[in-house]
VMD Tcl script that draws the C-alpha trace (Angstrom):
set ca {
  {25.13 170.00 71.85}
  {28.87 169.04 72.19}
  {29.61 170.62 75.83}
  {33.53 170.36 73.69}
  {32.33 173.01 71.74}
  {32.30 175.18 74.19}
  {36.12 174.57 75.50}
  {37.61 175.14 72.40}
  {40.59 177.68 72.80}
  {41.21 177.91 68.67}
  {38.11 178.88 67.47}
  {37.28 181.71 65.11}
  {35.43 183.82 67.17}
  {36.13 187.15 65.37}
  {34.30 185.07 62.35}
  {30.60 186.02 62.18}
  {29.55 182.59 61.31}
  {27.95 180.27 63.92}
  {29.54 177.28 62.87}
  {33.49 176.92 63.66}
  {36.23 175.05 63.72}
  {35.57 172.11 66.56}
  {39.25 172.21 68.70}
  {39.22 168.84 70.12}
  {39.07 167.07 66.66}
  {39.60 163.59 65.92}
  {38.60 162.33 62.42}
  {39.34 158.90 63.37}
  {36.96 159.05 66.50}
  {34.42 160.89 64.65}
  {34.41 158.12 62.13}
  {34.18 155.56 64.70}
  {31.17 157.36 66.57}
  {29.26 157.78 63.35}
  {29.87 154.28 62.16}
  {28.55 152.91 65.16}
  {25.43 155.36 64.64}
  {24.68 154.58 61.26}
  {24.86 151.01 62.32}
  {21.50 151.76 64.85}
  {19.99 154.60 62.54}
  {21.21 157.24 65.68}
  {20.69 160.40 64.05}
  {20.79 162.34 67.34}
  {24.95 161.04 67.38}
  {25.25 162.14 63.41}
  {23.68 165.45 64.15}
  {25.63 166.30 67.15}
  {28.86 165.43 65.51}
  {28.63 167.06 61.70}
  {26.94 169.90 62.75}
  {29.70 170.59 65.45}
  {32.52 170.45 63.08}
  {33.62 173.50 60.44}
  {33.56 172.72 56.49}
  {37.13 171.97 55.79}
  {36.42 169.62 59.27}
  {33.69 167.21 57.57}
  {35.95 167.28 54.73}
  {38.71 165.20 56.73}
  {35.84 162.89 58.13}
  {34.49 162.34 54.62}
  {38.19 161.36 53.52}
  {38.96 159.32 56.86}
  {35.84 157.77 55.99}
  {36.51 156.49 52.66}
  {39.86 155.42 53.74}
  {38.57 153.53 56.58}
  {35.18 151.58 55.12}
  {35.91 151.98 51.27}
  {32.84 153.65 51.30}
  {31.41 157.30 50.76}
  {29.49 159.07 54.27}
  {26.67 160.44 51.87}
  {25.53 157.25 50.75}
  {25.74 155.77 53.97}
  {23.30 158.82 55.48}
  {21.24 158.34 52.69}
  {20.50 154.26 54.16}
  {20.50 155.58 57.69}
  {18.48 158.63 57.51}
  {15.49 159.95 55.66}
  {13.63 163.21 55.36}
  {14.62 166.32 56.02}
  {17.37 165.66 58.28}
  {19.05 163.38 55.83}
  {19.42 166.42 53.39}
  {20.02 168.81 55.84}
  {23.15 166.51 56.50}
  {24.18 166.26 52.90}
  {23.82 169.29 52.78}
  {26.64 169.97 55.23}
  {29.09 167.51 54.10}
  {29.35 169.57 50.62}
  {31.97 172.21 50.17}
  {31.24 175.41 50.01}
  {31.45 176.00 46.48}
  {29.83 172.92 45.43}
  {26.78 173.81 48.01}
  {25.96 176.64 46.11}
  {26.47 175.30 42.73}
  {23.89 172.30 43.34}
  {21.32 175.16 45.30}
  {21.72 176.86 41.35}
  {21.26 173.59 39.70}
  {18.19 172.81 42.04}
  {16.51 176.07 41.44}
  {16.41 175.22 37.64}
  {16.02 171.62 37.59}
  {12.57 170.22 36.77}
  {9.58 172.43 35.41}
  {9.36 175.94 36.14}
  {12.44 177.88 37.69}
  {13.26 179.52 40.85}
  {14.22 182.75 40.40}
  {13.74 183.79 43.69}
  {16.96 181.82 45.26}
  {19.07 182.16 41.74}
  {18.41 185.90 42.57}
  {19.31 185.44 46.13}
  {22.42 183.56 45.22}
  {23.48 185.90 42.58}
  {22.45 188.87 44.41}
  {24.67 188.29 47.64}
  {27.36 186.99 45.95}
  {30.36 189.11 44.74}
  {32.04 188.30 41.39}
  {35.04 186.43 42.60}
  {32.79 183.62 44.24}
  {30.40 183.32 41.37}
  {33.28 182.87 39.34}
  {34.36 180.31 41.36}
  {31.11 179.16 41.27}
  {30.55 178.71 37.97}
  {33.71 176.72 37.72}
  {32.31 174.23 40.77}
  {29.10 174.05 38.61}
  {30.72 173.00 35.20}
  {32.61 170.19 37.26}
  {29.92 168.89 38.70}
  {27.24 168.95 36.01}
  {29.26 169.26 32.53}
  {27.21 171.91 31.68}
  {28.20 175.82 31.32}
  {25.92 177.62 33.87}
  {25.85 180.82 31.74}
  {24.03 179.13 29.36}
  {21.82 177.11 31.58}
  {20.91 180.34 32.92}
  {20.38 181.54 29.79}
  {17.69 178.96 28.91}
  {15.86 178.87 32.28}
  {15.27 182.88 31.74}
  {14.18 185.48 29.28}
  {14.09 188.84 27.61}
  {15.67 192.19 30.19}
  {15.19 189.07 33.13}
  {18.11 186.96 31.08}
  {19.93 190.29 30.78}
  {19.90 190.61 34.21}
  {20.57 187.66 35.72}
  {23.64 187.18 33.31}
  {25.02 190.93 34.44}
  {24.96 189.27 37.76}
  {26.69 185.83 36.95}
  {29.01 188.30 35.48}
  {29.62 191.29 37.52}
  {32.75 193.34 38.16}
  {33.44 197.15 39.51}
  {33.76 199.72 37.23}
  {34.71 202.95 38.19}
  {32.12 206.21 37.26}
  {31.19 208.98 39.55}
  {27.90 208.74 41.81}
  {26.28 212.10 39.37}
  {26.69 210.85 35.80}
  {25.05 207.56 37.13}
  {22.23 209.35 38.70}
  {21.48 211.05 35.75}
  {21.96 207.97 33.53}
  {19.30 206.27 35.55}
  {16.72 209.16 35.69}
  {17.23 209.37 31.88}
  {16.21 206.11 31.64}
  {12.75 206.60 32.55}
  {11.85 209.84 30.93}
  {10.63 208.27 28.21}
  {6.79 206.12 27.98}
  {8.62 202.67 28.61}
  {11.54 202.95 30.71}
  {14.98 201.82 29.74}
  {15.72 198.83 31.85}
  {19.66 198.80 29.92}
  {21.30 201.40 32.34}
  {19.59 200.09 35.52}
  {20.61 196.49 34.61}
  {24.85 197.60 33.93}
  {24.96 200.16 36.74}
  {23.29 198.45 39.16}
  {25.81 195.27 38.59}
  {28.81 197.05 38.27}
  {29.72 199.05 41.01}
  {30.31 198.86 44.68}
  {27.88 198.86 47.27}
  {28.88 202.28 48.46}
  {29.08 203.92 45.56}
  {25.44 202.41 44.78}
  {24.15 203.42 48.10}
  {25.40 206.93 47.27}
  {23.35 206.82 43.73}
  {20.64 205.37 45.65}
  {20.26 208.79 47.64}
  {21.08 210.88 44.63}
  {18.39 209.66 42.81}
  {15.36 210.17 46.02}
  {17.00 214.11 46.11}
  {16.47 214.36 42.22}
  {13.29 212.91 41.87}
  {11.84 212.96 45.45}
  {10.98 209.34 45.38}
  {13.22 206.27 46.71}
  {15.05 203.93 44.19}
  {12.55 201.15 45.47}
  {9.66 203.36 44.10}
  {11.27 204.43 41.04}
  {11.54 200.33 40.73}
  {7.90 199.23 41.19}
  {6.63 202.16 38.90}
  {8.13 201.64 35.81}
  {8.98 198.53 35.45}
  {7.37 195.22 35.70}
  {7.34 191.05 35.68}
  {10.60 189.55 36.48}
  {12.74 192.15 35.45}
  {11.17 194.62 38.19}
  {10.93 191.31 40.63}
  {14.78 190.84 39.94}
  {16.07 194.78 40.23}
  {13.88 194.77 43.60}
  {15.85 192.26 45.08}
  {18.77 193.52 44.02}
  {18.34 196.84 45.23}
  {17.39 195.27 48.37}
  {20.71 193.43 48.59}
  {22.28 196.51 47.88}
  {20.98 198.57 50.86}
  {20.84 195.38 53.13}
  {21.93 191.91 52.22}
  {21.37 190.66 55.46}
  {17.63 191.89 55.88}
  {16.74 190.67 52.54}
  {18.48 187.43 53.59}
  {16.29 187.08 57.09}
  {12.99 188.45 55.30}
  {13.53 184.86 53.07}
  {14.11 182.86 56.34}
  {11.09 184.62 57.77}
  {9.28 182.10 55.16}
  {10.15 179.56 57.70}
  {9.67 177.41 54.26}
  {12.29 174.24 54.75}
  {14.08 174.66 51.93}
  {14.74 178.46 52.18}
  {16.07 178.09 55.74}
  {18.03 174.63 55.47}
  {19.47 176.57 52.35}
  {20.42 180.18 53.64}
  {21.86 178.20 57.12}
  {24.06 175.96 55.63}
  {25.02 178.63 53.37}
  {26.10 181.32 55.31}
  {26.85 179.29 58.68}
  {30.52 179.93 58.32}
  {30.05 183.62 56.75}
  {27.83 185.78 58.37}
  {25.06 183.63 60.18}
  {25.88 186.32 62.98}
  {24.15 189.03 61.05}
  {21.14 187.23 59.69}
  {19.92 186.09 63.07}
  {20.59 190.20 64.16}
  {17.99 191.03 61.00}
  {15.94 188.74 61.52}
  {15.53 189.53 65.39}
  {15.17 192.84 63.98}
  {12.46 192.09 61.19}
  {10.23 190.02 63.01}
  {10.56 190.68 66.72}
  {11.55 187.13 67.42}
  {15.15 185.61 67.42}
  {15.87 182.91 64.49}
  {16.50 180.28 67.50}
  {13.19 180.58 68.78}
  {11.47 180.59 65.75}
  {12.83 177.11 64.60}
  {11.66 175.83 67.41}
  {8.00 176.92 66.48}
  {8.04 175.57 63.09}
  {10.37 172.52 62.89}
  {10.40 169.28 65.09}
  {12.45 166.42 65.66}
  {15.88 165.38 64.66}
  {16.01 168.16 62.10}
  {14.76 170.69 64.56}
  {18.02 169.85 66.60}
  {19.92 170.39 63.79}
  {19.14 173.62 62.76}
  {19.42 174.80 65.93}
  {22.67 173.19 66.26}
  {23.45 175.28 62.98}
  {21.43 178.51 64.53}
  {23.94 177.95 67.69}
  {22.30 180.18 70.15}
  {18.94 182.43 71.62}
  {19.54 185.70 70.69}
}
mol new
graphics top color blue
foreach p $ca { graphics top sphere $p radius 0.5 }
foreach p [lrange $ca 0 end-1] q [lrange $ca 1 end] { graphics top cylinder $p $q radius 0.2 }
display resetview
């Protein structure tokens, strides 16, 4: 690790991200360092320096790149590097935005679909940055990601995972909702409509508040209510959501907890600048271990160093 890191006087440290702005940066000199590494295949030199460096940071190395070698960085990982370290550092030289537009795009590509991270993405993310999003997405792909949504789902699953794409508050008081939801299941199939608008429409507060109502009204928790009357992806996609609801970041740590690659490459470089903080607190929390130790029990290498370098610290 960058012992420069550490000396920085202008970093965000209120931030609960783990990656931040590098103080003693040089685009030109980080250009010249990873030239010279890409020239003997050092990956230990390309780790150290992109994973040390904020977003916006890479962005200026990506453009002082280009000017400098008339060439683009990604491409030029892509002959130095292989494996999972190579995508772990493509990975970091996209912006924001366009990181989680090609994590959607991945999850549907190819046969079958993942619904578990499109759930994860839509889930955790509030309607202003899936907005933006979806924006990022048409750019990239010419294609409308509503739509591809629509044709990678299905039946009350669909309906659901385009409330999400399209969520906004709506005001309503915590009673009539509560009573709108256990309505919905007095009759022999339950009506999945009401769960699916309520559930994506208000604020976290105000659904924590519902949550409780409902387990004094009916003596059973919302996550119950879930699993017994409803089913498939539609119950697999409220569960989640009610999950993110009551805990974003313990939902987000239980899918790290997979220790599956591209699950924790993809949460890390996701939420490295947001809240990386607060996942490695849950998932300390979940599993007894801390995320930094952990990586080191699973992973090995040159992409072992840089998820740690992304992890930051033992908690």
């Amino acid at each position: 690790m960058d012992p420069d890191y550490f000396k920085s006087y202008d970093m965000c440290w209120g931030t609960l991200g783990t990656v931040r702005p590098f103080n003693n940066f040089h685009p030109d000199r980080d250009v010249h360092e990873i030239r010279a590494a890409l020239e003997t295949k050092d990956a230990g030199t390309l780790v150290r320096i992109l994973t040390n460096r904020s977003n916006a940071q890479r962005q200026e190395v990506v453009k002082t790149f280009r000017e400098t070698t008339r060439k683009e960085l990604d491409a030029a990982l892509k002959k130095a590097l292989s494996g999972e370290v190579e995508v772990l550092l493509l990975d970091l030289l996209m912006p924001p935005l366009q990181y989680e537009a090609h994590r959607l795009q991945k999850a549907m590509e190819g046969l079958g679909t993942d619904e578990e991270t499109l759930l994860e993405i839509l889930c955790t993310r509030s309607g202003k940055q899936l907005q933006e999003i979806s924006v990022q997405y048409k750019e990239m792909y010419k294609k409308d990601l509503e739509k591809e949504l629509k044709g990678e789902t299905s039946g009350d699953f669909a309906k659901l995972v385009i409330a999400l794409l399209e969520k906004e508050d709506v005001p309503s008081s915590v009673q009539r909702d509560v009573q709108s939801l256990i309505a919905s299941l007095n009759g022999k199939k339950a009506d999945v409509e009401p769960w699916i608008s309520i559930l994506t429409s208000r604020d976290t507060d105000h659904l924590n508040n519902v949550f409780m109502g409902l387990e004094l009204e009916t003596g059973q928790t919302v996550e119950e209510l879930v699993e017994k009357r409803f089913s498939g992806e539609v119950q697999q996609g409220l569960k989640v959501l009610v999950e993110c609801i009551e805990s974003p970041y313990a939902y987000l740590a239980g899918r790290i907890a997979t220790m599956k690659p591209s699950i924790v490459q993809g949460l890390m470089v996701s939420h490295s600048e947001e809240d990386l903080l607060f996942i490695r607190t849950a998932f300390l929390k979940l599993t007894g271990t801390s995320l930094y130790t952990a990586l080191q029990k699973q992973f090995k290498g040159d992409h072992l160093q840089a998820l740690l370098a992304v992890c930051r610290s033992e908690d």
